[in-house]
NUFITOR-300903 format. One record per atom (N, C-alpha, C): z, y, x; residue number from 1. Coordinates in nm, 4 decimals. Each point is the difference from the previous one (the first is absolute). Layout:
! NUFITOR-300903
       pz       py       px  nr
        Z        Y        X NUM
...
***
This chain:
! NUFITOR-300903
       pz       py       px  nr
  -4.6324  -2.3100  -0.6925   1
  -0.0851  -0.1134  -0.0325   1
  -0.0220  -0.0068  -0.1509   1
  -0.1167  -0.0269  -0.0436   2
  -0.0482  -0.0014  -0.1500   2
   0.0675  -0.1493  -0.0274   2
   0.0140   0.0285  -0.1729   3
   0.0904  -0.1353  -0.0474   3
  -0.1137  -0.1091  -0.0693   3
  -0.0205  -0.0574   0.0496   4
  -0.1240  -0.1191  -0.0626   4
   0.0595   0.0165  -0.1398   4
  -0.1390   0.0193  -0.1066   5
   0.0287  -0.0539  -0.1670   5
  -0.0068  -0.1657  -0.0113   5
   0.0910   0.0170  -0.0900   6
   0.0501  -0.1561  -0.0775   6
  -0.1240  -0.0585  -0.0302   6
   0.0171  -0.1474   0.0266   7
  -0.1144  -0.0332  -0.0032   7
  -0.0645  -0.1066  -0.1540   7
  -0.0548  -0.0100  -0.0258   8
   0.0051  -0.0919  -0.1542   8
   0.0062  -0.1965   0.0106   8
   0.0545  -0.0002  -0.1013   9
  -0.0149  -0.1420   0.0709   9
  -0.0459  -0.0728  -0.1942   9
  -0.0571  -0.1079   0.0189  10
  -0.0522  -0.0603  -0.1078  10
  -0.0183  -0.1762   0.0401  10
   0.0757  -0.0560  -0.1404  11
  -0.0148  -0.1540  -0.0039  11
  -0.1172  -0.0425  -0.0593  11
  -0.0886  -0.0920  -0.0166  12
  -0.0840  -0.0245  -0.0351  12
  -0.0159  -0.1491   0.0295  12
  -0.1730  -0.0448  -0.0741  13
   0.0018  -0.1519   0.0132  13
  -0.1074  -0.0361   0.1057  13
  -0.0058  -0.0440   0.1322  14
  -0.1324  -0.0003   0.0556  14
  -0.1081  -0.0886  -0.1107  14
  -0.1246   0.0181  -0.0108  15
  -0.0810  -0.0336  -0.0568  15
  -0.1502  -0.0181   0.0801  15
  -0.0220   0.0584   0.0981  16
  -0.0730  -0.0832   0.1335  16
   0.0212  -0.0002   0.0975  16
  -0.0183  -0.1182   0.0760  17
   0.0634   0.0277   0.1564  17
  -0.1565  -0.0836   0.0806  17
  -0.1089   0.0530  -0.0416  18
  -0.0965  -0.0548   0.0226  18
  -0.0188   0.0588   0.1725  18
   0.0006   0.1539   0.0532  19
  -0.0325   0.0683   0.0714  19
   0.1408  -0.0325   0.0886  19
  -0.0607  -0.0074   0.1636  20
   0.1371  -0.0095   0.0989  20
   0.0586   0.1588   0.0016  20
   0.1202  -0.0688  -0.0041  21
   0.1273   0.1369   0.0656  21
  -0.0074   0.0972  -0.1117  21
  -0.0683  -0.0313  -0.1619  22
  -0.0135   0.0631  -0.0910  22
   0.0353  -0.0182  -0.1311  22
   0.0683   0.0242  -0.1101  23
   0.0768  -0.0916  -0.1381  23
  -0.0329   0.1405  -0.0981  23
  -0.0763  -0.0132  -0.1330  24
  -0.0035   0.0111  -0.0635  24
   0.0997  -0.0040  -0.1188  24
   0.0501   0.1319   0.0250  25
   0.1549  -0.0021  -0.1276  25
  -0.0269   0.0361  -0.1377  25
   0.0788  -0.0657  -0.0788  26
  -0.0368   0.0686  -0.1666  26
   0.1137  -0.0045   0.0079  26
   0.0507   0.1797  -0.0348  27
   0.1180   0.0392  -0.0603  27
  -0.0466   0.0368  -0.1995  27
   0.0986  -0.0395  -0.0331  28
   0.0082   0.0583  -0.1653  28
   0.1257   0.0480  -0.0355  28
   0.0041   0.1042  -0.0741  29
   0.0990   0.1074  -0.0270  29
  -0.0218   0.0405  -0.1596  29
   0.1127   0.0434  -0.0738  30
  -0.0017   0.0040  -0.0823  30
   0.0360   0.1628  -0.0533  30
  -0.0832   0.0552  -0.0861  31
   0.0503   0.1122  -0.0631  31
  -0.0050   0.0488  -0.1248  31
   0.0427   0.0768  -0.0593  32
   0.0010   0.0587  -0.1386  32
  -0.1212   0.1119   0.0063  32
  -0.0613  -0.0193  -0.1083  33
  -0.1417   0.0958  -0.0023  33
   0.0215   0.1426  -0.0800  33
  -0.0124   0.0761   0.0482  34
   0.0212   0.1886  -0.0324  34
   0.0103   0.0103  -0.1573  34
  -0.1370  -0.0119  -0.0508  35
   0.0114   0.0316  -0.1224  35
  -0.0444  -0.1199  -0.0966  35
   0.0227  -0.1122  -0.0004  36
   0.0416  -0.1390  -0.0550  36
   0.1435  -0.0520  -0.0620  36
   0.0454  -0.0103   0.1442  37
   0.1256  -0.0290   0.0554  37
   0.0281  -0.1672  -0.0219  37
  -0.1587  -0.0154   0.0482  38
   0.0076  -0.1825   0.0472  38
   0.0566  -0.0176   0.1655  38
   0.0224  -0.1285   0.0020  39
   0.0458  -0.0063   0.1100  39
  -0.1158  -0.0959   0.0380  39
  -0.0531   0.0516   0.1589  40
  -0.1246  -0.0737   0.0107  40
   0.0323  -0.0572   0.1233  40
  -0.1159  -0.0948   0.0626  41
   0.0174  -0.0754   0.0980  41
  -0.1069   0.0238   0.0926  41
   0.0131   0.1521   0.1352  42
  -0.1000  -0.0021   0.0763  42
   0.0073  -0.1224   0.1232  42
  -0.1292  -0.0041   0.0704  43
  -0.0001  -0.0720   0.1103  43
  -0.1123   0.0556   0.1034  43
   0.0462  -0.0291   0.1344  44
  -0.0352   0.0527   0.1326  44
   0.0224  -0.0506   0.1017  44
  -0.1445  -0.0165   0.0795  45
   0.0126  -0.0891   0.1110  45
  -0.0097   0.0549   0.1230  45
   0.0577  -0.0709   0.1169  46
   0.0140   0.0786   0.1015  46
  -0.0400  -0.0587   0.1036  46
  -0.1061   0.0489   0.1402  47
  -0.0245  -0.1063   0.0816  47
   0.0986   0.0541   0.1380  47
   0.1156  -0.1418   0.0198  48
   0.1037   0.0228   0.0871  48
  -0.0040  -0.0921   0.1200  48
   0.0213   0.0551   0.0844  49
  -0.0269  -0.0359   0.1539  49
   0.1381  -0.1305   0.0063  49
  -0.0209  -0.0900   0.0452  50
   0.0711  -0.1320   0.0063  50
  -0.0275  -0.0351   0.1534  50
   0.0933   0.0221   0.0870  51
  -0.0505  -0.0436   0.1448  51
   0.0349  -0.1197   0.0458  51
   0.0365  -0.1230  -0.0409  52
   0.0142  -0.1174  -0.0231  52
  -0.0515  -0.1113  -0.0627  52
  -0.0171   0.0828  -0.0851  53
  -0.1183  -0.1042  -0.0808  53
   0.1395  -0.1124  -0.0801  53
   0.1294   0.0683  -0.0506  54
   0.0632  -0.0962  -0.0803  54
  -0.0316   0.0067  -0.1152  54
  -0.0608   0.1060  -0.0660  55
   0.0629  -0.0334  -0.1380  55
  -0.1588  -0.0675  -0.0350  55
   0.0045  -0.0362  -0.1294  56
  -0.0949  -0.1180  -0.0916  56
  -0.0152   0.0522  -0.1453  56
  -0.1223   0.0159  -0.0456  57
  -0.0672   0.0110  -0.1391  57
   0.1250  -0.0446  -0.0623  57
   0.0574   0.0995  -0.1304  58
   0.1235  -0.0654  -0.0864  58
   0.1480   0.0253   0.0820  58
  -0.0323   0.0382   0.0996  59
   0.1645   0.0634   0.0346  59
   0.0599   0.1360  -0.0643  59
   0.0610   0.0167   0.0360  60
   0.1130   0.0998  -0.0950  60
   0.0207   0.1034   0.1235  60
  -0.0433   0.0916   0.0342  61
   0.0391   0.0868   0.1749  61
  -0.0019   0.1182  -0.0642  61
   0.0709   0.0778   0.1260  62
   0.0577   0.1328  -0.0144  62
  -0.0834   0.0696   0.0748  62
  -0.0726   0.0998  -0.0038  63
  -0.1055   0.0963   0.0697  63
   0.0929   0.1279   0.0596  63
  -0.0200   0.0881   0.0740  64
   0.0413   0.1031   0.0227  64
  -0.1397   0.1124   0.0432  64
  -0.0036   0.1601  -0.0549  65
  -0.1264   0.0536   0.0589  65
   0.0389   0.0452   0.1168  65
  -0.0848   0.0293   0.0975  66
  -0.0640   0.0170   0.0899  66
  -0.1221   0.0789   0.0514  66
  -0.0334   0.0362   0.1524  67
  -0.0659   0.0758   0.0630  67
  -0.1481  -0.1168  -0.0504  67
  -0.0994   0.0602  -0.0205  68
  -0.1428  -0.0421  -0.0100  68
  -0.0265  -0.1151   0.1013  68
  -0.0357  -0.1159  -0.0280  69
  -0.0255  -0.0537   0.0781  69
  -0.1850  -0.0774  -0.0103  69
  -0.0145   0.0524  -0.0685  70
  -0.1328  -0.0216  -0.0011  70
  -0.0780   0.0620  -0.1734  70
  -0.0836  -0.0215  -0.0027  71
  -0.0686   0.0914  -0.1119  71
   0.0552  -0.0452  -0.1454  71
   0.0407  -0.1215  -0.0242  72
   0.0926  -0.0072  -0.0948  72
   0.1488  -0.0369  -0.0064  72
   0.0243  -0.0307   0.1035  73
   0.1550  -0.0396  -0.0144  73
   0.1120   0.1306   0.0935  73
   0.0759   0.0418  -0.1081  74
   0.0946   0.0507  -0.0046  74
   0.1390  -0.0215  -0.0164  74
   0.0103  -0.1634  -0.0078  75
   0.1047  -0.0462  -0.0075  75
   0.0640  -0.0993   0.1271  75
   0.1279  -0.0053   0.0232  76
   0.0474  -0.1948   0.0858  76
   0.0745  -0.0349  -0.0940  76
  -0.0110  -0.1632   0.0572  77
   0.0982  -0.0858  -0.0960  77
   0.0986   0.0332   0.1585  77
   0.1304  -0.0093  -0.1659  78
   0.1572  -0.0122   0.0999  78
   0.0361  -0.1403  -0.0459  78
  -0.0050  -0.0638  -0.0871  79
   0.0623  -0.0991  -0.0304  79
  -0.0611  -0.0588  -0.0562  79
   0.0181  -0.1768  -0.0752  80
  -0.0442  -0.0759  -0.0766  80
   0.1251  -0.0367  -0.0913  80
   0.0045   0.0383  -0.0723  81
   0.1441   0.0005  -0.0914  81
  -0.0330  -0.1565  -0.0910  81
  -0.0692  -0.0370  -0.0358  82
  -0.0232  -0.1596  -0.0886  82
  -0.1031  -0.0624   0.0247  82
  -0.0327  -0.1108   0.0685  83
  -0.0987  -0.0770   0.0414  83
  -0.0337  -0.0295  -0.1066  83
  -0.1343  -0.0461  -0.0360  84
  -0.0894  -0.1033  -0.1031  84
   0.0205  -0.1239   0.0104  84
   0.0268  -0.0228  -0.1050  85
   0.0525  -0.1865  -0.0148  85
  -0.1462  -0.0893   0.0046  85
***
């Protein structure tokens, strides 16, 4: 039997939850630049399959990737790690 690869997982902030069963993630990550050697601040959004419909614009959730589930989303939410006050 083949060994499934590890899969990625990323925290991020939802930032729309306009679309059903669908959340709009902004992850930001930080790195040091090659030949600078600033440390910069990228960001990247991800559209992640939510089959509940819990989480809310301003939550704090954990994504994991995933098999294609439609033409842009490549991600599920596993968790909601900090609700929005």
């Amino acid at each position: 039997m083949v060994e499934r690869a590890k899969r990625k997982y990323r925290t991020g902030v939802v930032v729309s939850d306009k679309s059903n069963k669908t959340r709009i993630v902004l992850v930001e990550r930080t790195y040091r630049h090659s030949l600078f050697d600033r440390v910069l601040r990228g960001k990247s959004k991800f559209a992640a399959h939510d089959e509940k419909n819990i989480s809310h614009a301003g939550d704090t959730v954990k994504i994991m990737e995933t098999r294609p589930l439609s033409k842009t989303k490549r991600w599920v939410l596993v968790e909601v790690v900090n609700k929005a006050s």
